[in-house]
C-alpha atoms as one frame of an Amber mdcrd trajectory, in Angstrom:
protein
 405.046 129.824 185.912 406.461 126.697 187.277 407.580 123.813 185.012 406.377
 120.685 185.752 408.565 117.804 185.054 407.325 114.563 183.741 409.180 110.905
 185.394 410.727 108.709 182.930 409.740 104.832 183.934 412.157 102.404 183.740
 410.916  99.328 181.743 411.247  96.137 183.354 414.284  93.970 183.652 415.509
  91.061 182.141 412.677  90.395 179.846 410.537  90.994 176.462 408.080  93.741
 176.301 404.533  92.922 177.405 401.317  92.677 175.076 398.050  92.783 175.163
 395.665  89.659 175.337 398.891  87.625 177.145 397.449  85.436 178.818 394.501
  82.558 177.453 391.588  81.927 179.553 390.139  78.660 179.062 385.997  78.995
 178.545 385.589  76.861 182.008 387.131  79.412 183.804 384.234  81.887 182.376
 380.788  82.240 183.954 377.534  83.524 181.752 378.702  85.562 178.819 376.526
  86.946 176.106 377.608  87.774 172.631 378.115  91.517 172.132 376.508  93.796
 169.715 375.766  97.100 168.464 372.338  96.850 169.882 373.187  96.681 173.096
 374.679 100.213 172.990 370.549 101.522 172.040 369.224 100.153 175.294 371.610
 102.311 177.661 373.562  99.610 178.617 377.420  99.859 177.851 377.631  96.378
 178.703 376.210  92.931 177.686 374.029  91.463 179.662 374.460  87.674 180.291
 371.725  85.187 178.654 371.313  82.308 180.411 369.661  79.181 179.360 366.431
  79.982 181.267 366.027  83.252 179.878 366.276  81.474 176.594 363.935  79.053
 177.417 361.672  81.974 179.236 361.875  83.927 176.322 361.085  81.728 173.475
 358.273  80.231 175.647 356.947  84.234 175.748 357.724  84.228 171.634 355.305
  81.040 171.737 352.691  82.482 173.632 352.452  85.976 172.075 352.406  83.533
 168.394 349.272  81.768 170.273 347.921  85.179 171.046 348.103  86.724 167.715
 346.790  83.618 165.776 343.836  83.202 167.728 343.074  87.243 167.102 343.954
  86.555 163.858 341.230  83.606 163.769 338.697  85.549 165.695 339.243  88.298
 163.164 339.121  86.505 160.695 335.638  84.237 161.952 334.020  87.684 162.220
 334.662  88.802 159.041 333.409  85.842 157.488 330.458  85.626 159.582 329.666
  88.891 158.912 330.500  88.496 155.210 328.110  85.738 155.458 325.138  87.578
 156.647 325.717  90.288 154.093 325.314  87.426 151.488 322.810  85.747 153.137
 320.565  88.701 152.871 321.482  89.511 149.501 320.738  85.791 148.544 317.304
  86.433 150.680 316.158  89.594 148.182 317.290  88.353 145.147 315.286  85.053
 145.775 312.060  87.231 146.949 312.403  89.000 143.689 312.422  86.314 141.398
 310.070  84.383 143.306 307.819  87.919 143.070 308.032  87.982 138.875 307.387
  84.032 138.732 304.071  84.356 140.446 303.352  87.915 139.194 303.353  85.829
 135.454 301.704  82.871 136.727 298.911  85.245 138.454 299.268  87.230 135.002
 298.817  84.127 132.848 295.734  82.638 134.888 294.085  86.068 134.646 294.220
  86.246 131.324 293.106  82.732 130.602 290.233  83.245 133.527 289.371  86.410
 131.272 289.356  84.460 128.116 286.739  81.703 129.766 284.443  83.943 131.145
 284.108  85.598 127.476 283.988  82.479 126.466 281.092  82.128 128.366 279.140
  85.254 128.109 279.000  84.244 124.624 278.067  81.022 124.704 275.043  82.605
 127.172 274.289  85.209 124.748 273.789  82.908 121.992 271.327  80.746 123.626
 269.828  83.864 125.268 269.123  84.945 121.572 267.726  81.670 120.443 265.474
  81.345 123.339 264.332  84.274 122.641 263.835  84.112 119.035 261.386  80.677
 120.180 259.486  82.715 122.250 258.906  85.111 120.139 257.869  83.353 117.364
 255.600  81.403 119.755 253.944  84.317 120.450 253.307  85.552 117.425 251.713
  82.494 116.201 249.339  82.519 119.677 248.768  85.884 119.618 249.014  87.141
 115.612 246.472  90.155 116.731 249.944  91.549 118.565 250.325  93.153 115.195
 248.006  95.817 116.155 249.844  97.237 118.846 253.147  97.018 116.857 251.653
  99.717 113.920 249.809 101.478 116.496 253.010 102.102 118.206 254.910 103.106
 114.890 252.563 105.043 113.542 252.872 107.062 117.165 256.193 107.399 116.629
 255.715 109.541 113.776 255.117 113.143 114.233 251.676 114.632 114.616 252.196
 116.847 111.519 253.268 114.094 109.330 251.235 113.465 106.223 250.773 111.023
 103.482 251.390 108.245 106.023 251.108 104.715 104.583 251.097 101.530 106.729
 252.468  98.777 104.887 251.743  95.142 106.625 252.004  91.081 105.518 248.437
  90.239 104.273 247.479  87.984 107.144 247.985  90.710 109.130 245.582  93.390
 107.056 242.339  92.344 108.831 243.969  91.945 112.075 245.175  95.560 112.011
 241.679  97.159 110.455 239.918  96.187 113.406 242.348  96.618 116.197 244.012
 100.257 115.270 241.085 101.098 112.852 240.211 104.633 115.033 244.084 105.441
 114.911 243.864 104.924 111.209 241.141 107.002 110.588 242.440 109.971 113.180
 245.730 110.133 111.152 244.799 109.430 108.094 246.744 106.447 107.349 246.365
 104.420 104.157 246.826 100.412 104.801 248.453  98.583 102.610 249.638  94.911
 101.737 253.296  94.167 101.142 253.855  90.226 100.672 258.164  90.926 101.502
 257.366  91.584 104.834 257.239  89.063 107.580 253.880  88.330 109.788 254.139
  90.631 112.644 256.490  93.638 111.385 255.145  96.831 109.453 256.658  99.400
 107.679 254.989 103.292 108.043 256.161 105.697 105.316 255.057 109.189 105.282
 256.632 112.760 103.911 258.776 113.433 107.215 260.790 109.652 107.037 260.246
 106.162 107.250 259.766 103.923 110.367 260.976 100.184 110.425 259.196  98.194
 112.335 259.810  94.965 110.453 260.505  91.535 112.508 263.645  91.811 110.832
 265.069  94.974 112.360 263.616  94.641 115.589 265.101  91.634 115.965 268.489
  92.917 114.569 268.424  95.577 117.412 267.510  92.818 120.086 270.171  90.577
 119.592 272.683  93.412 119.026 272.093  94.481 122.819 272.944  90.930 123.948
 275.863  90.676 121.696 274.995  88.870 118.958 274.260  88.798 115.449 271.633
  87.249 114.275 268.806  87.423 111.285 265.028  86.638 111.661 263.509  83.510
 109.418 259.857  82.228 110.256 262.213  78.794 111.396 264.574  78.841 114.299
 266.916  81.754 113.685 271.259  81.068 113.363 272.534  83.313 116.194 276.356
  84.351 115.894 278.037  86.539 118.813 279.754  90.072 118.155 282.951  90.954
 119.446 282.908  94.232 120.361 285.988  96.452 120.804 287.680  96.858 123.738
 287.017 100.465 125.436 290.250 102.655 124.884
């Protein structure tokens, strides 16, 4: 193996020993520079790149515009989201309002329904009151222009009764006595009825009695049952009758 042998340098003559940085260079001498920094190493770059004073103004005119940029996205964003917020409460504003509106007239419809209800009872009674007094003219009209109607009335009751009825008594008002002999006289034979008097009974009613039950045919009762299907409550006098209207109960 051969032995390589390394040359010793001389150092120079006649003066002091070198160092680094020996010389100053004044910043006029020096073109574009840029300040170093770890950074710089990242990009692949060993060495700075020079910033000039366009590039500065280039790139903070770029920082400008991408700031424009992202606050007008930001403002768009931010429009749509209210606008849309809006409409969300806009609609919810819309069915709540509906609603309420909805129960105010559903009362106010409630309210004049009852109080339409209320008149038109109101009413009905007032009509079956003078329906009943009307009436109760009329009938005592006819009984004074017709007092042979009488007839008919017992003939009627005395029908009513059952053919094998017995002891059947006919009890009338004593104007009335004659008026019934002659117009039901055949009936009263052919059933055997005995006619009497009764001075508590009212011209134009009759009472007929026999072993099987009683029949009321009194002015009194019929005209009880007459006013009770229009309503009312009223009693017969010979004057004008006092008629009074029934409430009836509601069907459940």
């Amino acid at each position: 193996m051969t032995r390589t042998s390394k040359r010793q340098v001389p150092p120079p003559t006649g003066g002091t020993r070198a160092t680094s940085y020996s010389r100053f260079i004044p910043r006029e001498e020096l073109g574009a520079f840029a300040a170093w920094s770890p950074e710089t190493l990242s990009n692949g770059s060993s060495t700075p790149q020079p910033q000039t004073k366009d590039t500065q103004t280039t790139n903070a005119a770029n920082a400008e515009e991408e700031d424009a940029k992202q606050l007008f996205a930001a403002r768009q964003s931010g429009y749509q989201d209210g606008y849309r917020d809006g409409l969300v409460a806009l609609e919810s504003f819309k069915r709540s309002y509906a609603t309420q509106i909805t129960a105010q007239l559903g009362a106010i419809t409630e309210a004049y329904m009852g109080q339409l209800d209320k008149l038109q009872e109101q009413l009905a009674q007032v009509l079956a009151t003078t329906a009943t007094q009307l009436a109760g003219q009329v009938v005592r009209s006819e009984i004074a222009a017709r007092p042979d109607l009488i007839a008919g009335v017992a003939q009627e009751a005395i029908e009513t009764l059952l053919m094998s009825a017995r002891h059947i008594t006919l009890r009338i008002h004593p104007e009335d006595h004659a008026l019934v002999a002659q117009g039901i006289g055949e009936t009263l034979a052919s059933r055997g009825v005995r006619l009497v008097t009764d001075t508590t009974l009212t011209r134009g009613g009759c009472i007929v009695e026999s072993d099987i039950g009683v029949i009321d045919a009194t002015m009194q009762t019929r005209w009880e049952r007459a006013a009770a299907a229009l309503g009312c409550e009223s009693t017969w006098t010979d004057g004008p009758s006092a008629a009074t209207v029934v409430e009836s109960e509601p069907d459940v």
